[in-house]
N, C-alpha and C positions, 0 to 999 in steps of 0.2 A: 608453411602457414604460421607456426609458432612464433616468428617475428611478425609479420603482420598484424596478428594475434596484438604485439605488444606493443606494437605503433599505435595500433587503434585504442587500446585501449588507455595509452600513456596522454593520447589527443584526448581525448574522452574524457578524462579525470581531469587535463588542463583548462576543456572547456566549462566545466562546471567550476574549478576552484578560482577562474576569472569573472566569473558573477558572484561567487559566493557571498560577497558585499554588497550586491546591488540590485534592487526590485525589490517591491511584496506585495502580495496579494488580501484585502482583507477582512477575505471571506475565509475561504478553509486554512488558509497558513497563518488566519491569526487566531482561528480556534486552536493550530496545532501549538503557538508559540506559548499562549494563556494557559496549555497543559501542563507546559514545563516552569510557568513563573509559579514558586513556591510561598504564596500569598493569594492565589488566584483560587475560589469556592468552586467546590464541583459537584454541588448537589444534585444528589438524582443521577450521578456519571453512569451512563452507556459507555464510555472509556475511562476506565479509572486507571490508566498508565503513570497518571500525574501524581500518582503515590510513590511511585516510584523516586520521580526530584526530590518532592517535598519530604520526605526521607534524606535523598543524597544533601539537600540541602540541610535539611536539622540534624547532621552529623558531620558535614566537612565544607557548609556557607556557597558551594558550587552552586550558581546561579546561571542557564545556558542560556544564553541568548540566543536573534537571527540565525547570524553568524554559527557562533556554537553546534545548533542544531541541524545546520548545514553541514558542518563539517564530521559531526556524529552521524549522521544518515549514511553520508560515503564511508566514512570507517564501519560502522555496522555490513554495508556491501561486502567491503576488503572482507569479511567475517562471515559472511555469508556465500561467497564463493569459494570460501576454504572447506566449510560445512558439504558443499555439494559435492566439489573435489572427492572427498571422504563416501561418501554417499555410494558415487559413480564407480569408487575404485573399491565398494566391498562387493558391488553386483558385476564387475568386469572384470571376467579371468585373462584377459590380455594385458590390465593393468597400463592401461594409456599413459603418457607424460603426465605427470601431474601436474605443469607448468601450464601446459597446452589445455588442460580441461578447466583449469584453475582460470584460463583468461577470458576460456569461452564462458562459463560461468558468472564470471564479472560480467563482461561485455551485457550480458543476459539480465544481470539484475537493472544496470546502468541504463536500459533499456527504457527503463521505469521515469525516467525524469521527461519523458516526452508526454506526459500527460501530470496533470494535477504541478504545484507549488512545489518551492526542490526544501523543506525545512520536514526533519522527519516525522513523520505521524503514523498513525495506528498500521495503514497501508503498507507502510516501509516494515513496520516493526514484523507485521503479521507474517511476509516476505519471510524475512531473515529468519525468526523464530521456526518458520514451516523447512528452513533449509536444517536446520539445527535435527531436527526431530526425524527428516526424514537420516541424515548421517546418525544418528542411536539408532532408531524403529531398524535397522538394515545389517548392522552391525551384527558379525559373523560369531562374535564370543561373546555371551550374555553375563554380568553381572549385576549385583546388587547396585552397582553405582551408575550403572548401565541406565536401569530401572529408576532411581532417584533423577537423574536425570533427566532421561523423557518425563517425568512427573515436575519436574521444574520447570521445563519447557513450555507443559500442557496450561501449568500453575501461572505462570506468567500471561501466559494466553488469556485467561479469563479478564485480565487486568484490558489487556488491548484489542482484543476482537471477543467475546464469549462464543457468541454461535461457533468461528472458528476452533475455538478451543473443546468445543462439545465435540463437533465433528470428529476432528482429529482424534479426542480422548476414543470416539465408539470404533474408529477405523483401526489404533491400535487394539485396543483389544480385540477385534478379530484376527490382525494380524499376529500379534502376541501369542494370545493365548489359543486359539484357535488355529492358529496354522503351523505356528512355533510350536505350542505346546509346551507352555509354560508355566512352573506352577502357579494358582491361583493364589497365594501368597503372597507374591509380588507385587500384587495390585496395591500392597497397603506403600508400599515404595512412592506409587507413584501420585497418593493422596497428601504425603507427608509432606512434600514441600509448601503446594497450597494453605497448610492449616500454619505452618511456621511462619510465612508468608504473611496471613489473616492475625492472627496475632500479633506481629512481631505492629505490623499499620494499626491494630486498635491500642495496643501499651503505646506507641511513639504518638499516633497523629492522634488517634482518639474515633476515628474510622477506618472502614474497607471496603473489602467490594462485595461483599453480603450488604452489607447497610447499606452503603447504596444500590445496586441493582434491583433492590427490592423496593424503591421507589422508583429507580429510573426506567425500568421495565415499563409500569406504566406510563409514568409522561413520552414515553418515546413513542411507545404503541398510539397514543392519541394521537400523533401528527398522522396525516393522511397518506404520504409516500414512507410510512415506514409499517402499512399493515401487511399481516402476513404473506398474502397474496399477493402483492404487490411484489413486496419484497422475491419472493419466488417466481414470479412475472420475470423481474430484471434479469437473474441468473436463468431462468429457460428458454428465454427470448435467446441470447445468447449464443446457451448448446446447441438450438435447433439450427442457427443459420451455420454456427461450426460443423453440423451432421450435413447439413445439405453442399457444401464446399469440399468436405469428406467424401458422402456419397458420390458425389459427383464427379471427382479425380478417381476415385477406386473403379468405377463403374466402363469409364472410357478407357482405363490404364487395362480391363479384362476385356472389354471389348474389342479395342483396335491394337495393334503392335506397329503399328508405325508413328515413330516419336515427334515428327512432325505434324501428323495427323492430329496426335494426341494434341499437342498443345494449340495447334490451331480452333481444334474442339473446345478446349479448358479456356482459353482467353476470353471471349465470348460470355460463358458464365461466371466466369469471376466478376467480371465488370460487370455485368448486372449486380450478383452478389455484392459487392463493394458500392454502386453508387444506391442501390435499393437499401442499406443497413446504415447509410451515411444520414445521422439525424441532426449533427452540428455542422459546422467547420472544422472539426477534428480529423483526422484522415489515419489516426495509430492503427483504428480497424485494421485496413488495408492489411499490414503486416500477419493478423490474428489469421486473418480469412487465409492467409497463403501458407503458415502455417499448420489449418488444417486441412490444407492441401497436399503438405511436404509429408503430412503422418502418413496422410493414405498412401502415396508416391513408395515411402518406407517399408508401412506393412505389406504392401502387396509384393514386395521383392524379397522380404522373409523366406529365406530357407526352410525345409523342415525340421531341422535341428536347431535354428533358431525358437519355433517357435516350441520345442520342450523344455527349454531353458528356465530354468528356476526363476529369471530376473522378469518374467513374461507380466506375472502378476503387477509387478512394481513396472511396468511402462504401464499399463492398462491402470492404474496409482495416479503416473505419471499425467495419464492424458485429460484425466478429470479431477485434476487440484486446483486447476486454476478457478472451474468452476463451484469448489466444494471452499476453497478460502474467498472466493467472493458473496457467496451466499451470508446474507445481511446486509448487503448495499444499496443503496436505495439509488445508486447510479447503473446504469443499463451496462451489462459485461462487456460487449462491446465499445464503450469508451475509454475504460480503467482495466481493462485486461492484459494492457501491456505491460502491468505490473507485475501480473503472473506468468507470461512467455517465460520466463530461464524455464522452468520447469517441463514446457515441451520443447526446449532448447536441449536440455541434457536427456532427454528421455529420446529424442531423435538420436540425438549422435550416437547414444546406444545405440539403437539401430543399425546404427551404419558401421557398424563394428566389421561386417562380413562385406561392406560395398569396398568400390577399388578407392583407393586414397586420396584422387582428384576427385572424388565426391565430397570426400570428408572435407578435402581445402576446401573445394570452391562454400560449402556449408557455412566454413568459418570466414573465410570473407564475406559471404555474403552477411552474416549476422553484425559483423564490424561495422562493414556499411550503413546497415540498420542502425547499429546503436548510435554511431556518429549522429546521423542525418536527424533521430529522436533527440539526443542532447541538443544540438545546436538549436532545433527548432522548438523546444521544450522549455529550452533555459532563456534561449535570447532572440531567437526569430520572432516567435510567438508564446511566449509564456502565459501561464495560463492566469486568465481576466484581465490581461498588462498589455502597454505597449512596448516595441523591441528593447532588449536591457539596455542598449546601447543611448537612452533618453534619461535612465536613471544617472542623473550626474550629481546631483548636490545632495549635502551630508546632512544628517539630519539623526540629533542623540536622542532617543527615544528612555535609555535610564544611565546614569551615571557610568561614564567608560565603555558606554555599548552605543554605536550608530550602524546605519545603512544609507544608503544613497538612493535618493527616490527622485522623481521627477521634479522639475519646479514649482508643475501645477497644486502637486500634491503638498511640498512644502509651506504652501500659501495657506491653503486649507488646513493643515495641521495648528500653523500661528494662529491663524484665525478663532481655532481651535480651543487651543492651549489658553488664548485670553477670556474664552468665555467661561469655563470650565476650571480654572486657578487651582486650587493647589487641594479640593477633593480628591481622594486617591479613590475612591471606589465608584462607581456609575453606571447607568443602565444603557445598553447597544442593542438595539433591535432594528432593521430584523439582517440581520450574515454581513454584518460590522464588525465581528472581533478586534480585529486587528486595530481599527482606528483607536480604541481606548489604550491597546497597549500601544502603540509610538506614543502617545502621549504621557507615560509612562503611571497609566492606572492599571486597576482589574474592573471585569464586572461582577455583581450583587449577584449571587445565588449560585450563576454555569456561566460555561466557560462561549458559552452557541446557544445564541436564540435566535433560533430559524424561522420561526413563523407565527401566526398569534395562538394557534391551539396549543404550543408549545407556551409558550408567556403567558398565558392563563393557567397552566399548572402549574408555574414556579410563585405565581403574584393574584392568587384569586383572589385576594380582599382589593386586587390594586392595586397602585403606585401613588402616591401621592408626597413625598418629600425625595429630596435629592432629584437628579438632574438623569433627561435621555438625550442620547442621542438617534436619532430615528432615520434611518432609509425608507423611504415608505414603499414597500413593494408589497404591504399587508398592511392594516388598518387597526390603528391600535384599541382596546378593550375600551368600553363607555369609561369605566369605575379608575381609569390613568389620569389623572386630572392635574399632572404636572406639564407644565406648557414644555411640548421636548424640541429639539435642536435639529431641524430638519440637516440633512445629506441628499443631496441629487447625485454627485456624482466622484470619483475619488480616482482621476486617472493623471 
């Protein structure tokens, strides 16, 4: 398996660094691009990760581009299945290949390009961060730096997910302090990064993410798919169809013993399950819904000595992280969960620690196949709001020494663009246009996403009325905008 392992995964990295020049989408990957231009306002940030650049850049002029930010997502991977690696091998007294757990891990993050834009954003970050925290929060010898560390991890988190970063913060302390048994001291450990952090952004930039959060809390709350309920809608809509996919493998797997029976019966509900949860054209479900098939399949084969295992807690961790870092997404878990699988990826194979070894390959082929089939159709089959990449052929420089290759149609549109609009760097995109201001190598007035008008009436209550929009109209802009804006139909 361990070569396969490494074919799949060497294809995998190939098919992604063969587009990494070419498409973009410019709705979410060019709010994720505007996070990282270090000139770009982010008032009001719900994601203040963009402190981060505008930092890197006012101390060493690094400026990431497309490009860049594509190639930082995948190395952040390469770093985040090293993280899990570590993880897997402080809860596994067998101590697996590290090579072997190390690919399947990739493979599992990689997984993640089959849904949403490949340029890294909060998603990707939230990922990696949560692989970080769980190799500390697991780790066998506790130290002080132990301790400052999960607190940087947590600290960092506020920046690019908050609710993620809450969560997280109250799960370790139960598991910390509470199951560890750890002095209560150590908490000041892991507040100390945070505040260094907070400081170090208000001396440099002149803000943080106290200052903003405490405005952007509200403006967010006023959009309509971001109230609380809703919000918790998306994430339990989710767990339940993953419970009833659950239920429903564990239920036949105690009912019947015969293995063809079994799956004769499970086929049947799955396909209901799958085409009854299918709300796009997206089809990653599929994978989710069979994976909470595979847990159940797992636990019910548990030994009893399996299940007094110390590591018992951390699969049962394992099985609702995906749900507990998607919580604050205003997208249905169901479509963007594929970004969370490594996590019942590695928490499985744990499991399968005690099954016979052609379980464990065929586990890992199959998840290969997965991640291939996600890549290909993620990056260039079908990427996501684009046509195949294989149409992005001509080049097109968006800021000095930085291009991407975009369609024709789109390169028309851009000139077209570019002459109305001359040589203002700043202008207003509404509504999930980011991106089109930055190829042309501006920012927007205020944030980095303006999604909708209840949105745009909190950043512009008196109005707009000088400098220039460009408008999609998929919302209707405020009476009191009285600048004639620059219609968009369409950007393919």
């Amino acid at each position: 398996m361990p070569k396969f392992l490494l074919g799949a995964a060497i294809l995998a990295v190939a098919i992604v660094l063969a587009g990494i020049n070419r498409g973009f989408d410019v709705s979410d990957e060019g709010l994720y691009v505007l996070l990282a231009h270090p000139f770009q306002e982010n008032q009001g940030g719900i994601f203040n990760y963009d402190l981060f650049f505008k930092l890197l850049y006012e101390w060493s002029g690094i400026h990431f581009g497309i490009v860049g930010l594509r190639v930082l997502r995948l190395a952040f991977y390469a770093l985040g299945a090293w993280a899990l690696t570590s993880f897997y091998n402080s809860l596994n007294p067998q101590k697996a290949p590290f090579s072997k757990v190390y690919l399947l891990a990739f493979l599992g993050l990689l997984a993640g390009y089959g849904f949403l834009p490949a340029s890294l954003s909060y998603n990707h970050l939230t990922v990696v961060l949560t692989c970080f925290w769980l190799a500390l929060i697991a780790q066998p010898k506790w130290t002080w730096i132990n301790s400052i560390l999960i607190g940087l991890v947590l600290a960092v988190l506020v920046y690019v997910k908050v609710t993620t970063s809450i969560l997280l913060g109250g799960i370790s302390l139960i598991l910390v302090f509470w199951f560890q048994k750890r002095p209560w001291y150590q908490l000041l450990a892991w507040v100390l990064p945070f505040f260094v952090l907070e400081l170090t952004f208000h001396w440099t930039l002149g803000e943080n993410a106290i200052s903003r959060l405490s405005e952007g809390i509200a403006i967010q709350s006023s959009r309509g798919d971001y109230q609380f309920w809703i919000l918790t809608k998306h994430t339990l809509v989710g767990l339940f169809w993953s419970l009833m996919m659950f239920g429903a493998v564990w239920l036949i797997r105690k009912s019947f013993k015969n293995p063809f029976l079994q799956l004769a019966i499970v086929l049947p509900i799955f396909s209901f399950l799958f085409f009854k949860t299918k709300i796009t054209d997206e089809w990653n479900h599929f994978f989710l819904l069979l994976g909470a098939g595979i847990w159940a399949f797992t636990l019910n084969n548990l030994s009893p000595k399996s299940k007094r295992e110390r590591r018992l807690p951390w699969i049962v961790l394992l099985i609702f992280l995906p749900f507990i870092l998607h919580f604050g997404s205003n997208v249905y878990w169901l479509r963007i969960g594929i970004h969370y699988a490594v996590f019942w990826i590695i928490g499985i194979y744990l499991l399968m620690d005690n099954f016979p070894a052609k379980w464990k390959s065929r586990f890992g082929i199959g998840i290969s196949l997965m991640t291939l089939l996600l890549v290909f159709n993620g990056l260039w089959w079908h990427p996501f709001q684009q046509k195949g990449l294989w149409n992005a052929s001509e080049n097109w420089e968006y800021l000095p020494h930085k291009s991407i290759k975009l369609f024709p149609s789109q390169i028309d549109v851009l000139e077209n663009l570019e002459r109305k609009t001359g040589e203002e760097k700043g202008i207003l995109a509404v509504y999930r246009i980011s991106g089109i201001p930055y190829l042309l190598g501006k920012t927007i007035s205020k944030n980095p996403g303006i999604w909708d008008r209840a949105q745009l009436e909190k950043f512009f209550p008196n109005g707009y009325s000088a400098g220039q929009i460009l408008y999609y109209p998929i919302d209707s802009l405020p009476e009191n905008f009285t600048v004639e804006p620059t219609l968009i139909y369409t950007f393919e």
